[in-house]
C-alpha positions as CSV (number, residue, x, y, z in Angstrom):
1,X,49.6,-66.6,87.8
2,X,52.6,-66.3,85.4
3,X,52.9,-66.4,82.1
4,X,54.8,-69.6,80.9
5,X,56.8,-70.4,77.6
6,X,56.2,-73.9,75.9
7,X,58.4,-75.4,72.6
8,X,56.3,-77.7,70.2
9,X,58.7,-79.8,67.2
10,X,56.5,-79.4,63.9
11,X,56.2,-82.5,61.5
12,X,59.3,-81.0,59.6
13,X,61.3,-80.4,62.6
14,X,61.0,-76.8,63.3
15,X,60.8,-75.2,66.9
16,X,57.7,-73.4,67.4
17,X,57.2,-71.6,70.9
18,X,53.8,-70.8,72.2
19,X,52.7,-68.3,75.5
20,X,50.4,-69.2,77.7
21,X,48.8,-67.3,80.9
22,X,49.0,-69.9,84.1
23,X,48.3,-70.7,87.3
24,X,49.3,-73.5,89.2
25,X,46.8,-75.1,91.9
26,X,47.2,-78.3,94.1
27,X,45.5,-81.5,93.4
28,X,44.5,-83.4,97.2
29,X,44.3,-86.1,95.5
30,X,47.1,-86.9,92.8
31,X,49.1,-85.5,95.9
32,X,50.8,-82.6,93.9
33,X,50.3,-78.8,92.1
34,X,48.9,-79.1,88.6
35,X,49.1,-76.4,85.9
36,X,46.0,-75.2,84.5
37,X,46.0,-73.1,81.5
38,X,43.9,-69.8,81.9
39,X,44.6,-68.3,78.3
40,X,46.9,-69.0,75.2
41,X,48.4,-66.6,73.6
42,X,49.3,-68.3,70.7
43,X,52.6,-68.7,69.0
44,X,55.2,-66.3,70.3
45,X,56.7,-65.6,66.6
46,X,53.1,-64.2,65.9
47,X,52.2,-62.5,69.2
48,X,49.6,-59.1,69.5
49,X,51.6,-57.9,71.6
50,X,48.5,-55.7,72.1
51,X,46.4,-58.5,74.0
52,X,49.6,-58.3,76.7
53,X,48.8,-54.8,77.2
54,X,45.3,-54.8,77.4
55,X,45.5,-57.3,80.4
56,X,48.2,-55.0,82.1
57,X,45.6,-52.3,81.5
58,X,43.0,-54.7,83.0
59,X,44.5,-55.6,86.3
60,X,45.6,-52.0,86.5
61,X,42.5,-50.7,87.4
62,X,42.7,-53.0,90.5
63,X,46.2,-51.3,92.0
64,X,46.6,-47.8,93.3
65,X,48.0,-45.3,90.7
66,X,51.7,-45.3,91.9
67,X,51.7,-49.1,92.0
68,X,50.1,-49.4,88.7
69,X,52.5,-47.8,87.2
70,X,55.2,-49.6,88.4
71,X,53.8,-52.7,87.9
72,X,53.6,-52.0,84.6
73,X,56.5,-50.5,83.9
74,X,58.2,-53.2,85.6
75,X,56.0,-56.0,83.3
76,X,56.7,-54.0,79.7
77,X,60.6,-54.3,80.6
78,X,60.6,-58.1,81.8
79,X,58.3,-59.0,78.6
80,X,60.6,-57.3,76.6
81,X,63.5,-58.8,78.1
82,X,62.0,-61.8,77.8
83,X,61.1,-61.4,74.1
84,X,64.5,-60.2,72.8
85,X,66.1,-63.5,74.7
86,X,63.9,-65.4,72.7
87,X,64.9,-64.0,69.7
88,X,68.3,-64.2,70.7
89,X,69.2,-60.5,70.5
90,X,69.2,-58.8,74.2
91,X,68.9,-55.3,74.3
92,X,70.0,-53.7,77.8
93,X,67.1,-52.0,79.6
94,X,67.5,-48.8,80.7
């Protein structure tokens, strides 16, 4: 699963980006991996960032301590990474 980024053009030309929780899966019969959206987060300009961490809470209670708090120290600094480049300001991570 990943999280993937999509762009949408609105009637008056405006960029909107959404967020969406994926996971890809192969097809037998098309012959190829299909995407299949597990959740949408909605539109990335109005994110709860809140509903990020509440999933990173949730799949922390699956990982031993140590790892869980890596993993989500290591997921709060790529989404924030990844938020700032969408905004076009990147802030270093420390």
């Amino acid at each position: 699963m990943y999280l993937r980024q999509t762009t949408s053009n609105l009637a008056d030309g405006t960029k909107v980006k959404y967020l969406q929780l994926c996971h890809n899966h192969w097809d037998k019969d098309a012959g190829y991996s299909k995407t299949k959206v597990i959740y949408s987060f909605g539109r990335e300009d109005q994110l709860d960032k809140k509903v990020l961490q509440r999933l990173v809470d949730s799949i922390n209670k699956y990982l031993h301590p140590d790892e869980a708090q890596f993993k989500t120290d290591k997921i709060v600094n790529q989404l924030t990474l990844f938020l700032n480049l969408l905004k076009g300001m990147v802030v270093p991570m420390l």
